[in-house]
C-alpha positions in Angstrom: 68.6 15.2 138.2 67.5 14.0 134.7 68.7 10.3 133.8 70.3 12.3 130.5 72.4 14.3 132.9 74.1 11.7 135.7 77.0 10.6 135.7 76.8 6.5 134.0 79.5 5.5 136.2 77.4 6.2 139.0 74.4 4.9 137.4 76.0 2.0 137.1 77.4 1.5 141.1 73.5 2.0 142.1 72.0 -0.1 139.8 74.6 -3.1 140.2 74.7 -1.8 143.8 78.9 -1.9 143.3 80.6 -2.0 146.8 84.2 -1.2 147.7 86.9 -4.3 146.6 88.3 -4.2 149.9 87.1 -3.3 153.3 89.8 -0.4 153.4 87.5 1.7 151.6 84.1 2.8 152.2 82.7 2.7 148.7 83.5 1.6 145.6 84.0 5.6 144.2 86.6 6.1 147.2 88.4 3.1 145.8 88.5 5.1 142.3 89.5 8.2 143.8 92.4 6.7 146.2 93.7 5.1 143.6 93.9 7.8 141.2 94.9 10.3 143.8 97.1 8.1 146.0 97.7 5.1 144.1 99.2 5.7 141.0 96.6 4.4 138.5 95.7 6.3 135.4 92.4 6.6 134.1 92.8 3.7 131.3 93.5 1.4 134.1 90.6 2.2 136.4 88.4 2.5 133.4 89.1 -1.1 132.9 89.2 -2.6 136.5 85.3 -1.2 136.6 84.6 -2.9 133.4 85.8 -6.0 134.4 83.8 -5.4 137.9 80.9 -4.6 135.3 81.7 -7.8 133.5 82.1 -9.9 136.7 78.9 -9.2 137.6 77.4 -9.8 135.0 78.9 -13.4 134.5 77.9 -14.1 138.0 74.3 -13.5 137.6 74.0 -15.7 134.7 76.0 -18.4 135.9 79.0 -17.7 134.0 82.9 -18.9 135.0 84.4 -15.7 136.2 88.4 -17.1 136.3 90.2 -13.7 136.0 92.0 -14.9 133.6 88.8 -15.2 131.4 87.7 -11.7 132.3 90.8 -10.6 130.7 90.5 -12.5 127.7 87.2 -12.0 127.6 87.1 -8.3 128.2 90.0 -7.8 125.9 87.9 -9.7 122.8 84.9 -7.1 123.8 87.0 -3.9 123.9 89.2 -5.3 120.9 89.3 -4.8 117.2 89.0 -8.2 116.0 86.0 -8.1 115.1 85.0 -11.8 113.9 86.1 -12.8 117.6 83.8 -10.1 119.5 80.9 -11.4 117.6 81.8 -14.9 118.1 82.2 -14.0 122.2 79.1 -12.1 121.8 76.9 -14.7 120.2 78.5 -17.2 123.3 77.3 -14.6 125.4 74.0 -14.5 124.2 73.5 -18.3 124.2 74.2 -17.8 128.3 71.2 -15.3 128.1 73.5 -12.3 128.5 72.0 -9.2 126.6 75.9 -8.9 124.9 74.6 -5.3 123.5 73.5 -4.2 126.1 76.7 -5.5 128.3 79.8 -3.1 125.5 77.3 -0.4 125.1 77.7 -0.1 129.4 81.4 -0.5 129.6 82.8 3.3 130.2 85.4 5.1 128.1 88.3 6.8 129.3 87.3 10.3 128.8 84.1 8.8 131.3 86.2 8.0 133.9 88.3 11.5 133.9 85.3 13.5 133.7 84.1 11.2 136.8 86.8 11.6 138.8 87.8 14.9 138.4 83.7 16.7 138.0 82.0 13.8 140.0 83.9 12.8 142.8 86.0 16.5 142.8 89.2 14.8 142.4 93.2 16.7 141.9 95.8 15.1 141.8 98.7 16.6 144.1 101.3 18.6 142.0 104.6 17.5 142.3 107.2 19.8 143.6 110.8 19.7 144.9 110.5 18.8 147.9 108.5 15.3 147.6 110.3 12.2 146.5 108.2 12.1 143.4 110.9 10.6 141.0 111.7 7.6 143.0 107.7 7.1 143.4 106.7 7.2 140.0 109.6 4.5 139.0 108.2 1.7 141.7 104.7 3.0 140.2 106.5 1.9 136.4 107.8 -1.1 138.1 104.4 -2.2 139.8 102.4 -1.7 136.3 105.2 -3.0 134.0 104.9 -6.3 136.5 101.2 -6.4 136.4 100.7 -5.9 132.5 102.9 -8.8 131.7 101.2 -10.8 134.6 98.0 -9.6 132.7 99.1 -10.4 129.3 100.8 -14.1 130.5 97.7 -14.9 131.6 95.6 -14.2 128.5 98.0 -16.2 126.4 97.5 -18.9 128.9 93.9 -18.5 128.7 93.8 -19.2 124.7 96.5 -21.6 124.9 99.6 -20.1 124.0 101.6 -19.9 127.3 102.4 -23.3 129.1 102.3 -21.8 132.4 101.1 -18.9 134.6 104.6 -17.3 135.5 105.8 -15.7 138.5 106.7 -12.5 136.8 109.8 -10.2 138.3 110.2 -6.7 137.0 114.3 -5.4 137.3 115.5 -2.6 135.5 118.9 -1.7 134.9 120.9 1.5 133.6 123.9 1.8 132.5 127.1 3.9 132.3 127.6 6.0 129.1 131.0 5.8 128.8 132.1 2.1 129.6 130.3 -1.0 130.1 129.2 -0.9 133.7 125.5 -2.0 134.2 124.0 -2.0 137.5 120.3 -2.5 139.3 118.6 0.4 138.9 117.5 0.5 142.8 121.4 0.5 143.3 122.7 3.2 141.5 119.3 5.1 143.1 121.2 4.0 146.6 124.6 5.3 145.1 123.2 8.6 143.6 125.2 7.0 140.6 125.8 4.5 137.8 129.5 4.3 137.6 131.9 5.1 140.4 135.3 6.0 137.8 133.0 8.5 135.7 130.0 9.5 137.6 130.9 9.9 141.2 130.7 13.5 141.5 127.7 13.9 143.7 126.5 17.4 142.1 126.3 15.0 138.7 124.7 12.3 140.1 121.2 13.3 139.1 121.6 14.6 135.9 123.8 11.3 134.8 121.3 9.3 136.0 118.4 10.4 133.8 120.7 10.9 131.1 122.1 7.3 131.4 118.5 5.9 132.1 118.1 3.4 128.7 116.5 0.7 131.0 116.4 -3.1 130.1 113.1 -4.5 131.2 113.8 -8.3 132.9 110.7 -10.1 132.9 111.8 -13.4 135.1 109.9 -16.6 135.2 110.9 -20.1 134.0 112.9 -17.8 131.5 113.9 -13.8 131.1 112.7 -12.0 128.6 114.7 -8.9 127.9 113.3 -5.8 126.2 115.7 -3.1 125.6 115.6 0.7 126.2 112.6 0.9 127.9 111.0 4.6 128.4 110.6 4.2 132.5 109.2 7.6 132.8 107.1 8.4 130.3 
């Protein structure tokens, strides 16, 4: 096969010779596919976990700190659109003897990544259908990400200076009755089938008031709680 027509995100795992991140998978591309599959993650996630491997590595080789939380910040100044701070970093970089250039023009898009997963490595998702417990899935999938985001984000603002301390992030939704006050955990009125026992006990309702009813508030615990109202949990 021509170099034109492979696949760069396999260029790239033979060149850097990219293994697995754990020893539960074989290879680095069955990670990527498990984890799109399996696990959840959308292809803006993984597109930026393999950067970051991409940038790892090459921060290794030249003898560069690889903290993760200066990947992040780091990786987010390269991929951002500020661009008096990219060419700051990239100028940094280039003091290190890091080809900086060379090192954006290798990060993958998005669009690589489907295309990867789906033509390379023959990927498809499974279809949803009644009889899987899909719903309750994709909202400890929201729960997981929302939780690692903000873990993400705290510990870039840490990394420039603007957060005190890395905090032990805790992701609770809850939902809440449309007709009275009552607010409950959201994995509680899951249990119940319900929000509110005086309006919404009816258990041929139960599902229907619950998506209607689902105007979640985001808790973000740490030192303090950070509340960020009517979040979109399914989306």
């Amino acid at each position: 096969m021509a170099d034109a027509d492979r696949c760069k995100i396999d260029a790239l795992i033979e060149r850097y010779d990219f293994d697995a991140p754990s020893q539960d998978y074989e290879s680095l591309n069955g990670y990527l596919l498990d984890r799109w599959t399996e696990g959840g993650d959308g292809y803006g996630t993984l597109t930026a976990r393999f950067n970051k491997r991409l940038l790892q590595h090459v921060y290794e080789t030249h003898g560069r700190d690889t903290l993760e939380t200066r990947l992040n910040s780091e990786y987010e100044t390269l991929r951002g659109d500020d661009e008096i701070l990219r060419r700051e970093l990239m100028d940094d970089l280039v003091a290190d003897g890091i080809d900086a250039d060379q090192l954006v023009e290798e990060f993958v898009s998005r669009s690589t990544m489907r295309r990867h997963l789906k033509n390379c490595l023959n990927g498809q998702k499974k279809t949803p259908s009644a009889e899987t417990n899909w719903e309750r899935e994709s909202i400890e999938i929201a729960l997981s990400r929302a939780k690692e985001k903000t873990s993400e984000a705290l510990r870039s603002l840490h990394s420039k200076g603007e957060f005190v301390d890395v905090a032990d992030v805790d992701v609770t939704v809850t939902v809440g009755c449309s007709e009275c006050p009552t607010r409950i955990p959201l994995r509680e009125a899951l249990a119940r089938g319900y929000v509110c026992e005086t309006h919404h006990s009816a258990p041929d309702s139960s599902a229907l008031t619950f998506l209607t009813t689902l105007s979640g508030l985001l808790v973000l615990s740490s030192s303090a709680r950070m509340l960020a109202g009517s979040t979109p949990l399914l989306a």
